[in-house]
N, C-alpha and C positions, 0 to 999 in steps of 0.2 A: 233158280227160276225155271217151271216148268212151261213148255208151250210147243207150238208148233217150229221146224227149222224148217229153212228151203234148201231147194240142194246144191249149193255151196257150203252146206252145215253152219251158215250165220242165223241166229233167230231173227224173225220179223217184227217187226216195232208192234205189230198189232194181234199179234202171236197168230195172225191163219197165213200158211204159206200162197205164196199168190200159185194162181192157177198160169200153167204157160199158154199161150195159145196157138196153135196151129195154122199157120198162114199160107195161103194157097192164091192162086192167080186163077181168074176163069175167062176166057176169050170169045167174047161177044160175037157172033156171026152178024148179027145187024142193030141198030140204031140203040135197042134198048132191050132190055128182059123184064118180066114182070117179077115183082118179086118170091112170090111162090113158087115159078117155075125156075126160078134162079137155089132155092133151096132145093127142090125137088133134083133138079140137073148135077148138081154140085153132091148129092149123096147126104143132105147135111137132113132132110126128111125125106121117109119111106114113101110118102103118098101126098097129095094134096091134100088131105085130111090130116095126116101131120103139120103139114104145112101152115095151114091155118091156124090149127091151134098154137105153135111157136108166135105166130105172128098176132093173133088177136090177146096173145097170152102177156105181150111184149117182153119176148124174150128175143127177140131180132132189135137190132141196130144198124141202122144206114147213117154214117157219116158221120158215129158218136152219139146218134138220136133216136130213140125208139121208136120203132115204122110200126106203126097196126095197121097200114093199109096193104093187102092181098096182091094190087094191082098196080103197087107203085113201082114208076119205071125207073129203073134202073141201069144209069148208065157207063159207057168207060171212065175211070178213074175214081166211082167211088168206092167206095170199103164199107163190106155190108160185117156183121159181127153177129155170131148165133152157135150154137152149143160146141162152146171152146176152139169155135172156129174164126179166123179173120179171112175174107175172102179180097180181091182186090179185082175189078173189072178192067180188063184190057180191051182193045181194039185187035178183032184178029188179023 
């Protein structure tokens, strides 16, 4: 049986290996971030113009849910999710 392994070298039931994801903590200096500038801050897009397009694109996730909005506030203890990234907001 040909397909994809993960790497544990067991095959996956659905033969595409899962992607890992990259989990990281970002530290709120006040109340809220917006979310563009929370991709931009975090390295995860070049510009606000990447920003956008991740986000209108719905390739972003806040809280398991697809965010198209640019603006939305973002705060401690959610988990935003975008190119192989899981980010997790803290209180600094």
């Amino acid at each position: 049986m040909s397909g994809q392994y993960r790497r544990d070298g067991r095959q996956s039931a659905s033969g595409i290996a899962p992607i890992p994801m990259n989990d990281t903590t970002f530290a709120l200096r006040g109340d809220h971030i917006a979310l563009d500038a929370l991709l931009k801050a975090s390295g995860l897009a070049g510009s606000g113009g990447a920003a956008k397009i991740m986000i209108t694109g719905g390739d972003v996730k806040v809280d398991g849910a697809v965010e198209t909005r640019r603006s939305a506030k973002i705060r401690a203890g959610q988990v935003v999710e975008a190119a192989g990234a899981r980010i997790t907001l803290v209180s600094a």
